[in-house]
C-alpha positions in Angstrom: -18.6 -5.8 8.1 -21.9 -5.9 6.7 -25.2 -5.3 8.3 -28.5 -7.7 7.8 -31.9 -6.4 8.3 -33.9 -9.1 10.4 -37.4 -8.7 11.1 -39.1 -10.1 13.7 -42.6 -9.9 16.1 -43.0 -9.9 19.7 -43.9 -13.6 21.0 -45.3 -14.8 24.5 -42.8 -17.1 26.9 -43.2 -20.4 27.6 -42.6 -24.3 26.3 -46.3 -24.6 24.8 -46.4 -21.0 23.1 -42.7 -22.6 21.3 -44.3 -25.3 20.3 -47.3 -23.6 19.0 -44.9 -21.0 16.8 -43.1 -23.9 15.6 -46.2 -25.6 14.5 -47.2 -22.4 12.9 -43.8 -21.9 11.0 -41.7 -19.8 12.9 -39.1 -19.8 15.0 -38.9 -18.6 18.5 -35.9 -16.6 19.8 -34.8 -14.4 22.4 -32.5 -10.9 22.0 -30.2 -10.1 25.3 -27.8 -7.6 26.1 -26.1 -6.7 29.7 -28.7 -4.1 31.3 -31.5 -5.0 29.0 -34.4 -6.9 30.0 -34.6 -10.0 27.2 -37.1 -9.6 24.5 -38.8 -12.9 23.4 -39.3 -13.0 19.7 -40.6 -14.6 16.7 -38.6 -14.8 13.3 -39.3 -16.3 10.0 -37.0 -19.5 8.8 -36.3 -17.8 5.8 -35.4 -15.2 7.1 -33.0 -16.6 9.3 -31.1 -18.9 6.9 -28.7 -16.6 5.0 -27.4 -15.5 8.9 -27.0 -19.3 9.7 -25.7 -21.2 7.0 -23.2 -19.2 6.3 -19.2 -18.7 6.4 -19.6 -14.8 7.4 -20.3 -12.7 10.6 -22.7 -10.6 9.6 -24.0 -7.5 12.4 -27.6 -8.2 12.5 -30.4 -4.7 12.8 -33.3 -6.6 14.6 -36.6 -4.7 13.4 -39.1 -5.8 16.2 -42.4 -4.8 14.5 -45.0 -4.8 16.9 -43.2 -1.6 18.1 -40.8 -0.4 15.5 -37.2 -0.9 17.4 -34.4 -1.4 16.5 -31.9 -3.0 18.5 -28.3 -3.7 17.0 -26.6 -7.7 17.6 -25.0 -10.9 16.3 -26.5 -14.4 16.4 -24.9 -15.8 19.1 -26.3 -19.1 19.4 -29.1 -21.3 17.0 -30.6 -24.8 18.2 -31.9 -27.7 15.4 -34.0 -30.5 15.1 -32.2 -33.5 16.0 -34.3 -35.0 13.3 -35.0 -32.3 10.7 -32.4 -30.2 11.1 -34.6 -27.5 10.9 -33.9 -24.0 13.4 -36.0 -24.7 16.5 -34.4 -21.8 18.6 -31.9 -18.6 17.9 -30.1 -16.7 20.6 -29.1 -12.8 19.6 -26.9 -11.0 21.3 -27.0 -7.0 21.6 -24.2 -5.3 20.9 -23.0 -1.5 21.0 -20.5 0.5 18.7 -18.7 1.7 21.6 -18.3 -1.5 23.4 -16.3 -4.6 23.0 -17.8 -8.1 22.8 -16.8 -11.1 22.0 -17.2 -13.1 18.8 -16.9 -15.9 16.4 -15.0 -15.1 13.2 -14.7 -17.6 10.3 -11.1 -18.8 9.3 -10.3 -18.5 5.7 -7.1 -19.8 4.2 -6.0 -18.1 1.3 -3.0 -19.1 -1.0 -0.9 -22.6 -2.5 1.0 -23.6 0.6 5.2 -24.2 -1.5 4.2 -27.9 0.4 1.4 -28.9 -1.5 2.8 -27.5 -5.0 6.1 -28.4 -5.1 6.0 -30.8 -2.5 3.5 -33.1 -2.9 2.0 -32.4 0.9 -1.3 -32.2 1.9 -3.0 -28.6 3.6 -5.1 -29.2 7.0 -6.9 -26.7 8.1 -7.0 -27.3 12.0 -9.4 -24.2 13.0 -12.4 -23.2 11.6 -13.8 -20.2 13.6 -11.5 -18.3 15.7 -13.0 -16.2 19.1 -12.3 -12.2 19.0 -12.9 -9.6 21.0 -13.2 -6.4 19.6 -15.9 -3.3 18.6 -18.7 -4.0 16.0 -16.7 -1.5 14.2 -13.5 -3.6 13.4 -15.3 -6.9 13.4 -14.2 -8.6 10.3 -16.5 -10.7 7.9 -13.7 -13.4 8.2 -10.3 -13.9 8.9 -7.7 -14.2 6.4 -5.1 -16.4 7.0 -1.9 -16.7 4.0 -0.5 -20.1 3.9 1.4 -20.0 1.0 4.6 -20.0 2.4 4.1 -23.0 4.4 6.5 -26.2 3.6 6.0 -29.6 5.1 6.0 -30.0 8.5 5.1 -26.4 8.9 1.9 -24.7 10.3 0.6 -20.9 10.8 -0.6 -19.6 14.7 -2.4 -17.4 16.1 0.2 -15.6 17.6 1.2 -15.0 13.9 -1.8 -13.2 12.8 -1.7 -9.3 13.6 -5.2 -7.7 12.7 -5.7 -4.1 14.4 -8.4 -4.0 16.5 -8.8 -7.7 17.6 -8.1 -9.9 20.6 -7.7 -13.1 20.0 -9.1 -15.5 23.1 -6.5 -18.4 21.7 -3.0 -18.6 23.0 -0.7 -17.8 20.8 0.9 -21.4 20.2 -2.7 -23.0 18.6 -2.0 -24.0 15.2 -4.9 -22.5 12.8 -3.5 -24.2 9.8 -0.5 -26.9 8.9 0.8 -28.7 5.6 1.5 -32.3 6.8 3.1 -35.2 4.5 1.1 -37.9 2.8 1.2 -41.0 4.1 2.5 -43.7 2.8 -0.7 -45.7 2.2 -2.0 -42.6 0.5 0.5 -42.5 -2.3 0.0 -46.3 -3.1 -2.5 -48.5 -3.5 -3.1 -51.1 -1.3 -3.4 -54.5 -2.9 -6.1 -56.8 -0.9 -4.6 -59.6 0.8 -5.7 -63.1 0.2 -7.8 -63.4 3.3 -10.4 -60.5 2.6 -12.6 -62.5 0.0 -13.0 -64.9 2.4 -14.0 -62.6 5.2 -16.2 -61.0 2.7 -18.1 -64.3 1.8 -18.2 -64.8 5.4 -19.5 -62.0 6.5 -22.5 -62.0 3.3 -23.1 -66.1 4.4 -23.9 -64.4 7.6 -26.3 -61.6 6.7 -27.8 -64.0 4.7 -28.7 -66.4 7.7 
């Protein structure tokens, strides 16, 4: 697990002040952690974009400037513009080496599933990010799951993956990964049928009107 320096300066509460840090460039936040009072903060954007946009879990050293702490967490939870898409609002949760907490870990599938190679199938990944509980200390970047042995018709579970360490908050029969067959109308093309060129004129008479 690799750890990712994040900077950040103490910011006052409130809907307005947001606004006004938002207008100014930054984005607001807020750092919590059982028995710790929250601690309001300011981050920079990009700053915060390799810890959002990606496919890792990365433990996060939050450096609060104004009085040189450090506090140890994850980003638990990051808002957007509905418009923008830009980071309005991110959510970090302390942790502590010798505590368990709960995360979310990014499903990777590794191998050629004997399905899609020699059997013309197609892989579907069902699960993307899989919940954990475990100490900061065994908390994987990502979780590996092999698929290569996988034929059609079959699919890999959580209650097939053993990683020392981990809890898994799934039960054990949710499918993380299956190779299904290709359907029919997949395999050959479909040839239009008579009626669509007229529907199609119909339909461009009208948005003409």
């Amino acid at each position: 697990m690799s750890a990712f320096v994040l900077n950040a300066t103490l910011r006052p509460t409130g809907k307005q002040a947001a606004k006004r840090l938002r207008k100014q460039g930054l984005v607001p936040g807020i750092y919590y952690s059982p028995g710790i009072q929250p601690i309001p903060v300011a981050l920079k954007p990009l700053a915060l974009r390799p810890l959002v946009y990606t496919r890792e879990t990365h433990v996060v050293q939050l450096l609060i400037e104004d009085t040189q702490s450090t506090y140890e967490c994850i980003v638990k939870d990051v808002s957007f513009d509905p418009v923008t898409d830009a980071i309005t609002h991110v959510d970090l949760y302390g942790i502590s080496a010798d505590r368990a907490s709960e995360f979310e870990v990014p499903v990777q599938l590794v191998g050629n599933p004997v399905g899609v190679h020699e059997q013309g199938g197609l892989l579907e990944q069902l699960v993307h990010k899989l919940t954990v509980v475990c100490k900061p200390g065994d908390l994987p970047e990502h979780i590996e799951v092999d698929v290569s042995s996988l034929r059609i018709g079959q699919s890999v579970h959580v209650g097939d993956l053993s990683i020392p360490g981990l809890t898994f908050r799934h039960a054990p029969e949710v499918a993380i990964a299956a190779v299904i067959a290709k359907r029919v109308s997949e395999e050959l093309p479909s040839e239009p049928s008579p009626s669509e060129p007229e529907l199609v004129a119909q339909k461009g008479k009208k948005a003409e009107e």
